[in-house]
Backbone as CSV, one residue per row, in Angstrom:
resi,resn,N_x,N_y,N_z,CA_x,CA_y,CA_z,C_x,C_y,C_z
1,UNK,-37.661,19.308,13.879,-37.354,19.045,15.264,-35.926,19.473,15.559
2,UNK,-36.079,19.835,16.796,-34.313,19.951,17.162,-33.319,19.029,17.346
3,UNK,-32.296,19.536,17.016,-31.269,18.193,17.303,-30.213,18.996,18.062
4,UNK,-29.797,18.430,19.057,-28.810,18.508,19.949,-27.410,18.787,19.368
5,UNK,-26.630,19.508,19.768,-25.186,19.780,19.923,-24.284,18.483,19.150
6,UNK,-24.911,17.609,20.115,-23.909,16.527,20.556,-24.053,15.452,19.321
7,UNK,-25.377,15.357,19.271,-25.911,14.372,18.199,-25.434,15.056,16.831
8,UNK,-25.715,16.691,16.302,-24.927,16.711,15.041,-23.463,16.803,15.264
9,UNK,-22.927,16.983,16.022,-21.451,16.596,15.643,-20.947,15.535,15.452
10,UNK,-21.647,14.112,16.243,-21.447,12.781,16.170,-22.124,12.475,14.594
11,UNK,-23.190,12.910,13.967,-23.329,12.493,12.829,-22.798,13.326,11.930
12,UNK,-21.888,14.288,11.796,-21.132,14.574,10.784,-19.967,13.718,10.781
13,UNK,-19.414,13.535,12.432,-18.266,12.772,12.334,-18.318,11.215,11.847
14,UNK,-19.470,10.802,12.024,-20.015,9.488,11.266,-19.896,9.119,9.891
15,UNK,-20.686,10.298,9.334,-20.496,10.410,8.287,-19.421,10.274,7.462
16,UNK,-18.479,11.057,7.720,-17.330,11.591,7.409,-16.314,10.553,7.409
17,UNK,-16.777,9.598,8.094,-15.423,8.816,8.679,-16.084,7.531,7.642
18,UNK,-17.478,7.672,7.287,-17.819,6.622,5.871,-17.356,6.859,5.048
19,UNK,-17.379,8.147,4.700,-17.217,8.905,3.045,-15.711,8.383,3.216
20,UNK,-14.789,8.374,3.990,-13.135,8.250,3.950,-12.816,6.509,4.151
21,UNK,-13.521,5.540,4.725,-13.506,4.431,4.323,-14.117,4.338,3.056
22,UNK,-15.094,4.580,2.683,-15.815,4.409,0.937,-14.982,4.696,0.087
23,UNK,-13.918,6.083,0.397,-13.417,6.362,-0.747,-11.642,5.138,-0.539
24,UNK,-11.164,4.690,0.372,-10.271,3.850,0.370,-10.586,2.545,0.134
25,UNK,-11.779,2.305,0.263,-12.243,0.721,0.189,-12.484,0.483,-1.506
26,UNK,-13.052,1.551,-2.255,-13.090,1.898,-3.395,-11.289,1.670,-4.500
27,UNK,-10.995,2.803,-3.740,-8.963,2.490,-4.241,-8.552,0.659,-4.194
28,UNK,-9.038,0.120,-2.870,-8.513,-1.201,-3.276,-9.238,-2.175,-4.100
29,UNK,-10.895,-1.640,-3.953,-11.458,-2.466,-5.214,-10.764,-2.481,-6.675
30,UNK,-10.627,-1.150,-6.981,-9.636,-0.473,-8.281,-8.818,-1.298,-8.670
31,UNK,-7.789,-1.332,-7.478,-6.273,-2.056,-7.493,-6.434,-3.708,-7.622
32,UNK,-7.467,-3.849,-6.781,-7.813,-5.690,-7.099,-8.121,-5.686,-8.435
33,UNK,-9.284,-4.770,-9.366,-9.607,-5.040,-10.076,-8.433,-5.244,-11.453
34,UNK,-7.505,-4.160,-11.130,-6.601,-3.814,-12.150,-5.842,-5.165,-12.560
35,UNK,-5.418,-5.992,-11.425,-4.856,-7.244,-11.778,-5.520,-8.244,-11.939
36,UNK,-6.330,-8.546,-11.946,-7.024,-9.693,-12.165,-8.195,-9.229,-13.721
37,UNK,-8.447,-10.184,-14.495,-9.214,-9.971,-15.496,-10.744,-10.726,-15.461
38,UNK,-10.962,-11.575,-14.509,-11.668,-12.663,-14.215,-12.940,-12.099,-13.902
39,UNK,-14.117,-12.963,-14.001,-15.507,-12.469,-13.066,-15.473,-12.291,-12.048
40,UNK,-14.823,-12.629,-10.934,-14.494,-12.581,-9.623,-13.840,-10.804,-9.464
41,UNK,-13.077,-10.843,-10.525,-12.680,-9.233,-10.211,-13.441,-8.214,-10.789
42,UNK,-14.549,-8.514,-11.532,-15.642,-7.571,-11.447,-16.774,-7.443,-10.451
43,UNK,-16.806,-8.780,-9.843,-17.332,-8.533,-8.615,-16.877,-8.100,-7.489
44,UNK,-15.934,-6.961,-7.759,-14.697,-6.706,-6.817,-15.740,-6.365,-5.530
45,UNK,-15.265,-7.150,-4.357,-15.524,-6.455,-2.571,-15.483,-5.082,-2.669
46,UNK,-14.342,-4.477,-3.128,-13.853,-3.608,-2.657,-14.836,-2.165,-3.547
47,UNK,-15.413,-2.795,-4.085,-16.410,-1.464,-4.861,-17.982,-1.798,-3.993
48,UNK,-18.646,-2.917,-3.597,-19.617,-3.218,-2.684,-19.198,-1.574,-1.489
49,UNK,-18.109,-1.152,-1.116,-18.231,0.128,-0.405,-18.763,0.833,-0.504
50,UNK,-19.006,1.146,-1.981,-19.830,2.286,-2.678,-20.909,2.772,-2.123
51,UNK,-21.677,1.616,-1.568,-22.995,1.665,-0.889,-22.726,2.659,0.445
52,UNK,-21.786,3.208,0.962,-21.410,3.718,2.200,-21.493,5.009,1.945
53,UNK,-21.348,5.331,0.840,-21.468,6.848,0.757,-22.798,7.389,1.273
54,UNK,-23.426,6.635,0.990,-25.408,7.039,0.886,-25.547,7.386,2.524
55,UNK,-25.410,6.209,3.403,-25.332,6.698,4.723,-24.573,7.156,5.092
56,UNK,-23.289,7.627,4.581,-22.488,9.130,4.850,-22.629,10.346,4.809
57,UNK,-23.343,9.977,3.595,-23.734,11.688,2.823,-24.726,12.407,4.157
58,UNK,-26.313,11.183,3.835,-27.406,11.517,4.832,-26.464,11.820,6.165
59,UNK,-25.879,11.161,6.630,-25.726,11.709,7.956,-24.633,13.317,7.978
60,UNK,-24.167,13.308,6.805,-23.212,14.722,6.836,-24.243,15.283,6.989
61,UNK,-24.970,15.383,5.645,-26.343,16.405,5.827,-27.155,16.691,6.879
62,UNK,-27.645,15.312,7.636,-28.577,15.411,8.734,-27.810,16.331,9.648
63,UNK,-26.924,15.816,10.045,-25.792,16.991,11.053,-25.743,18.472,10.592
64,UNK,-25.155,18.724,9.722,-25.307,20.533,8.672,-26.443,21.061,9.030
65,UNK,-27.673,20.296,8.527,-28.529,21.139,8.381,-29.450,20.964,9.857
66,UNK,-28.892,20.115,10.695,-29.545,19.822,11.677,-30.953,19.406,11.538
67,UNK,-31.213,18.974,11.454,-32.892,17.921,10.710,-33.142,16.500,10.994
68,UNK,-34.093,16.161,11.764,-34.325,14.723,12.408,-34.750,13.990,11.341
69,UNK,-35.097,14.825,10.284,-36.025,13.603,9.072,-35.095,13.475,8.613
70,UNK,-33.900,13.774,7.817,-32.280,13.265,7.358,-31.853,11.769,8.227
71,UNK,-31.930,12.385,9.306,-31.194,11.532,10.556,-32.510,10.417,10.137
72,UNK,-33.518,10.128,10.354,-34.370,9.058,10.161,-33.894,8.695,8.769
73,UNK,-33.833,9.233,7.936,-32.911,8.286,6.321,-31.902,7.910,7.154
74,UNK,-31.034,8.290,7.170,-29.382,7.854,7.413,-29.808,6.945,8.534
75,UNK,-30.390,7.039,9.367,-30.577,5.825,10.221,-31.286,4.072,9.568
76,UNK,-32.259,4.666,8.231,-32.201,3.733,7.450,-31.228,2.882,6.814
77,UNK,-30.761,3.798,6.113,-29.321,3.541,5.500,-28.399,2.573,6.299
78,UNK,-27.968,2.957,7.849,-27.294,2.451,8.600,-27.834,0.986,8.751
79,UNK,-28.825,1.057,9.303,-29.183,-0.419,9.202,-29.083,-1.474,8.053
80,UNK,-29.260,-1.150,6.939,-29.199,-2.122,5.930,-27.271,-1.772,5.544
81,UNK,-26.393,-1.115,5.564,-25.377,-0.883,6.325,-24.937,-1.900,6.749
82,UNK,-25.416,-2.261,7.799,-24.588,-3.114,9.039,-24.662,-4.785,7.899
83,UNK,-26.119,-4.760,7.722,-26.321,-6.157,6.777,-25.151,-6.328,5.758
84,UNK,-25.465,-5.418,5.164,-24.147,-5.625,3.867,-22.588,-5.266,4.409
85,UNK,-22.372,-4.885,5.436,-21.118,-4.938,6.150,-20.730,-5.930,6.711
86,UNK,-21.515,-6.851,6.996,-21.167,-8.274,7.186,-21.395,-9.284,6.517
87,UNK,-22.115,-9.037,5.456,-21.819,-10.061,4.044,-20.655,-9.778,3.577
88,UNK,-20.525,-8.289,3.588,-19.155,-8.260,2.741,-17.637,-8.432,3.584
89,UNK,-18.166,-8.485,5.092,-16.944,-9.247,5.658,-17.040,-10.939,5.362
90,UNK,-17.475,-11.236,5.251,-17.623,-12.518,5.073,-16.978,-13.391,3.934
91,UNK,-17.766,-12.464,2.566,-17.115,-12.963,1.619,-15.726,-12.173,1.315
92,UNK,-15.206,-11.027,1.990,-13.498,-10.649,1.921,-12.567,-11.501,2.939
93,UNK,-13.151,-12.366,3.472,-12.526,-13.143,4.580,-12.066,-14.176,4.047
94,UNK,-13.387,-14.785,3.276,-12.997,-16.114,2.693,-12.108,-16.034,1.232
95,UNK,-12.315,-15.059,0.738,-11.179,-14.792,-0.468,-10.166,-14.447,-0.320
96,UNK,-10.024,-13.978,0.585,-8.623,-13.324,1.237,-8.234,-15.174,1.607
97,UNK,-8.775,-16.064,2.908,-8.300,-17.400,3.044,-7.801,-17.895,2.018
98,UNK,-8.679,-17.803,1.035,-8.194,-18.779,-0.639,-7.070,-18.159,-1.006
99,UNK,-6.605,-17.148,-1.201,-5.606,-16.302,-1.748,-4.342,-16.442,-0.645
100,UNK,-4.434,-16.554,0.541,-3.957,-16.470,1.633,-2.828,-17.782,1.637
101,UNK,-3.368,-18.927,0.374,-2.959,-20.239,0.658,-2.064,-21.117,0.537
102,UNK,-1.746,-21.600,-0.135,0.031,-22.080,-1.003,-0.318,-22.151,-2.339
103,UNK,0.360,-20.681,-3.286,-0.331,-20.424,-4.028,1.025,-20.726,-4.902
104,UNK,1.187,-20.856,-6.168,2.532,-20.930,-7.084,1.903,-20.930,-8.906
105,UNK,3.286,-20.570,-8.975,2.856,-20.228,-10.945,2.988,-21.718,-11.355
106,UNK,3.618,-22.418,-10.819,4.082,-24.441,-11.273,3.762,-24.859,-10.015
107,UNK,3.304,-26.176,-10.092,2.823,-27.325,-9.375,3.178,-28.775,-9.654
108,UNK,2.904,-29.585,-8.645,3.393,-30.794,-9.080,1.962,-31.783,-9.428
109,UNK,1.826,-32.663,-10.090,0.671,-33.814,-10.373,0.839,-34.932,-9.823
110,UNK,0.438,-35.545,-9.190,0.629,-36.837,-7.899,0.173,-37.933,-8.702
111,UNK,0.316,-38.997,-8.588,-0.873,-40.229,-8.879,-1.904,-40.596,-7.955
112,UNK,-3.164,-39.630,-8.678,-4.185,-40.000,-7.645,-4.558,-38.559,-6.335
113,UNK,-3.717,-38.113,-6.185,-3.805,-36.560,-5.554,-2.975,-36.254,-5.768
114,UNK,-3.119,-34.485,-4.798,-1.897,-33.710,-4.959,-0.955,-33.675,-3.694
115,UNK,-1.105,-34.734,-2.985,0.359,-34.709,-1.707,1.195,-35.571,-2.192
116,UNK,2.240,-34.626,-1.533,3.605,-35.702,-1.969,3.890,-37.150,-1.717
117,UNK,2.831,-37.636,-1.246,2.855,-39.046,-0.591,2.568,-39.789,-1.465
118,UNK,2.068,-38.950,-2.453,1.854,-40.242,-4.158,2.742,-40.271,-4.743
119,UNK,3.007,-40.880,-5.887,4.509,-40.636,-7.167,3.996,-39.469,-7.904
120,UNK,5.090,-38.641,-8.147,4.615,-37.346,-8.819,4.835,-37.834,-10.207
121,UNK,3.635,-37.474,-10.925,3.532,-37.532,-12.368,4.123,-36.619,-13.456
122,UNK,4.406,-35.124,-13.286,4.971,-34.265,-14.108,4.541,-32.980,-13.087
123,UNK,5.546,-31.833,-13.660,5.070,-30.727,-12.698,4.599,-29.871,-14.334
124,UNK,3.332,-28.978,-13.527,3.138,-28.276,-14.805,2.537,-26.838,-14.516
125,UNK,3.201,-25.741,-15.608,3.985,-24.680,-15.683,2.786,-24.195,-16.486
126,UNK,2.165,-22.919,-16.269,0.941,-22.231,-16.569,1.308,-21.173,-16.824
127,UNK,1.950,-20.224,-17.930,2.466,-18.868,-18.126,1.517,-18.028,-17.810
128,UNK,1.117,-17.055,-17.095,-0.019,-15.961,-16.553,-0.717,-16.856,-15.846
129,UNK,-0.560,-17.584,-15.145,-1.805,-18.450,-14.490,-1.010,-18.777,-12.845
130,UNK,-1.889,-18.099,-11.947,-1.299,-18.964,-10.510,-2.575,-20.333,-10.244
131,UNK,-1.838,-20.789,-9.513,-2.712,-22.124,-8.777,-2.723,-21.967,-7.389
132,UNK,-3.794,-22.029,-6.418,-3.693,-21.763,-5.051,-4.516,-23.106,-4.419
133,UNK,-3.620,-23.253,-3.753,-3.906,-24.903,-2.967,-4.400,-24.416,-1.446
134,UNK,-5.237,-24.936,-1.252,-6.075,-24.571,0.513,-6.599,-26.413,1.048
135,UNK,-6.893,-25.755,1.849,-7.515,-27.132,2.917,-6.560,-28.835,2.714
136,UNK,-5.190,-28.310,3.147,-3.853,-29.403,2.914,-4.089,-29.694,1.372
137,UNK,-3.851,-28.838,1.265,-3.811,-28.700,-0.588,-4.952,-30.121,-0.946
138,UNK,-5.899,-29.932,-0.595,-6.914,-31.154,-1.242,-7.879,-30.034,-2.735
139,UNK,-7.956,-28.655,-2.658,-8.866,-27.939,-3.581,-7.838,-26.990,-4.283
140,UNK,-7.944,-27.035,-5.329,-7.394,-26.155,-6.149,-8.109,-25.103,-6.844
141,UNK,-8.178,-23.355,-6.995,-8.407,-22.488,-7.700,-7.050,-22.105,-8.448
142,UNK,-7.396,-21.843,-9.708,-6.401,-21.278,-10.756,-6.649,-20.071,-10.930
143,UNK,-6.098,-18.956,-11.176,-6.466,-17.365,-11.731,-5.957,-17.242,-12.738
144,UNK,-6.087,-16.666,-13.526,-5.348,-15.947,-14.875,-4.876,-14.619,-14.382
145,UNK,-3.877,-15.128,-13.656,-2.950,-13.837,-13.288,-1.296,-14.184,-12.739
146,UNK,-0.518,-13.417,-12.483,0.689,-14.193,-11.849,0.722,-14.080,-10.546
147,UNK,1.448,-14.956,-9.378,1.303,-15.317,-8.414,1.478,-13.649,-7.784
148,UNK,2.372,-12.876,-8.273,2.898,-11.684,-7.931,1.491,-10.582,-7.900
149,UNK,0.875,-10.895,-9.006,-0.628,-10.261,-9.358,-1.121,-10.279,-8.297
150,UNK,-1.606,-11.768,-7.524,-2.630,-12.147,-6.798,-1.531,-11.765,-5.668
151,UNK,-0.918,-11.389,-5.640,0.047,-11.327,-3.824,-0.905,-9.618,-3.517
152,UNK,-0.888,-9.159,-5.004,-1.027,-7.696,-4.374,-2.773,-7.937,-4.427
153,UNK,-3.299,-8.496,-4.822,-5.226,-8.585,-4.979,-5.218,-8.881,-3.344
154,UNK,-4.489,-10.333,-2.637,-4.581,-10.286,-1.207,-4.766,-9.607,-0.582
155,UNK,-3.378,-8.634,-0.469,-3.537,-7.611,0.369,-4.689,-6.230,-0.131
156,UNK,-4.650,-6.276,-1.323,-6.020,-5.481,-0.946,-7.074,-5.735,-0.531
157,UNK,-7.178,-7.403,-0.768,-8.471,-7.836,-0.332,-8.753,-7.746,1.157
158,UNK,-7.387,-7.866,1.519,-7.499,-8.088,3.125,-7.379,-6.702,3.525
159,UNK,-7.123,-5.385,2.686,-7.411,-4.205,3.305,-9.042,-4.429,3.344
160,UNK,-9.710,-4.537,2.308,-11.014,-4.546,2.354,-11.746,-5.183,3.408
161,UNK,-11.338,-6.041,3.514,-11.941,-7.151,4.819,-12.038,-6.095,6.204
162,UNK,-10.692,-5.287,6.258,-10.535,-4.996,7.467,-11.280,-3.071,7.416
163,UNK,-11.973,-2.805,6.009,-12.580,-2.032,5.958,-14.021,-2.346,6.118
164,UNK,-14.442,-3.348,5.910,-15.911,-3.849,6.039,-16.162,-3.997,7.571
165,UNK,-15.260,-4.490,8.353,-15.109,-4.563,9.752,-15.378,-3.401,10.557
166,UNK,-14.828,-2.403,9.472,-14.838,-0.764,10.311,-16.034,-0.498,10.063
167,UNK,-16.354,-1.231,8.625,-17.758,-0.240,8.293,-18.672,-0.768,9.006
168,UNK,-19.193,-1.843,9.604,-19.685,-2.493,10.200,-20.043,-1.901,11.906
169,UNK,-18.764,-1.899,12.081,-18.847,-0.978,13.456,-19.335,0.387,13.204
170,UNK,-19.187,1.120,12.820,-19.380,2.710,11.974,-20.738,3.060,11.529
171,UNK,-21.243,1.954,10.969,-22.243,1.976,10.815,-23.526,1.453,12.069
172,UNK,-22.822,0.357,12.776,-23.557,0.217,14.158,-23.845,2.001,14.838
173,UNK,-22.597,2.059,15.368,-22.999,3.533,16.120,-23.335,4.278,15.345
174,UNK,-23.537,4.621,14.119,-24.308,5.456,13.338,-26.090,5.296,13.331
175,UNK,-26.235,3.734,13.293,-27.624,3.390,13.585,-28.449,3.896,15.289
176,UNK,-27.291,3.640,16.226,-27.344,3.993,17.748,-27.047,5.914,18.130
177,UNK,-26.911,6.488,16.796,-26.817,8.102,16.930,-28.315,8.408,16.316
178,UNK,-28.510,7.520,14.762,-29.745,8.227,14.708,-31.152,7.456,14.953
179,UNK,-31.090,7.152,16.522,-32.156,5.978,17.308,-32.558,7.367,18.239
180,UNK,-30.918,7.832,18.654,-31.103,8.765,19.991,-31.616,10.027,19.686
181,UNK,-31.557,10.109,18.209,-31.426,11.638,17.648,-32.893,11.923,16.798
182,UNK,-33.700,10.622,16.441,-34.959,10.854,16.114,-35.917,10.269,17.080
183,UNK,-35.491,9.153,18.084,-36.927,9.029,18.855,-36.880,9.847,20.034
184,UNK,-35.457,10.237,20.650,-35.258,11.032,21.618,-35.599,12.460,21.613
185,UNK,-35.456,12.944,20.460,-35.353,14.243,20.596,-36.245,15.315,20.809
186,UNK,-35.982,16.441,21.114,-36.484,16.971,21.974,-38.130,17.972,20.372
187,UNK,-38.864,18.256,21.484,-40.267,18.110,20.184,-40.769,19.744,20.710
């Protein structure tokens, strides 16, 4: 079938603009992964991108070669896309919050909790280990890493977050190019 002008240039540029979030969302999975040694950093967010290439590629291709049956994959793709673009905002949101929190290499021990409103019992000092306090410091996560480690996992995490966001959108109008470009088109 034919495809319009308009429609392959919008799905190369679709494409294209996945393959270049995939391959940066990828770099900060890397970089999270590099500092942290934990299960959490093999489940790095930031490699879940990977999946973006697939509906990048299809839609480079569908565009090149101009072909509605491409564009019907990549329009697959896109949709399950959008799903995992918002799981994976979800869970880079909330790790990024935890990380985000009053985090330190030493802490203090309360009697009975951890606000200062109790008698502090001893403060204690974790060599490679941060502690990150959230929700008025009532929950504690520990990492096996240094606070300096996890400053830079944040910000990648929170690049990631704000790449899942793109991909999310990116992948919406990618689903809304190849809707117009296989049921519309001209026969």
């Amino acid at each position: 079938m034919a495809m319009s002008n308009g429609i392959r240039v919008g799905s190369i540029t679709i494409g294209c603009s996945l393959l270049v979030l995939t391959f940066l969302s990828m770099i900060c999975g890397i970089v999270a992964m590099s500092k942290m040694s934990t299960p959490v950093a093999r489940a790095s967010i930031g490699l879940w991108g990977l999946y973006f290439a697939i509906p990048g590629v299809f839609s480079v291709l569908a565009g090149y070669k101009k072909q509605s049956t491409l564009l019907a994959v990549a329009l697959g793709t896109h949709v399950l896309g959008i799903v995992l673009a918002i799981v994976g905002l979800y869970f880079g949101a909330s790790f990024w919050a935890i990380l985000a929190s009053n985090c330190a290499d030493s802490y203090d021990l309360y009697d009975g909790d951890y606000r200062p409103s109790y008698r502090r019992i001893r403060t204690v000092k974790r060599d490679g280990y941060c502690s990150c306090f959230y929700h008025d410091d009532m929950y504690e996560y520990t990492y096996p890493a240094s606070c300096s480690d996890l400053k830079t996992v944040r910000e990648a995490t929170g690049a990631v977050t704000i790449f899942f966001a793109l991909f999310a959108i990116v992948t919406l109008v990618g689903s809304i190019y190849g809707c117009i470009g296989t049921c519309c088109a001209r026969r």
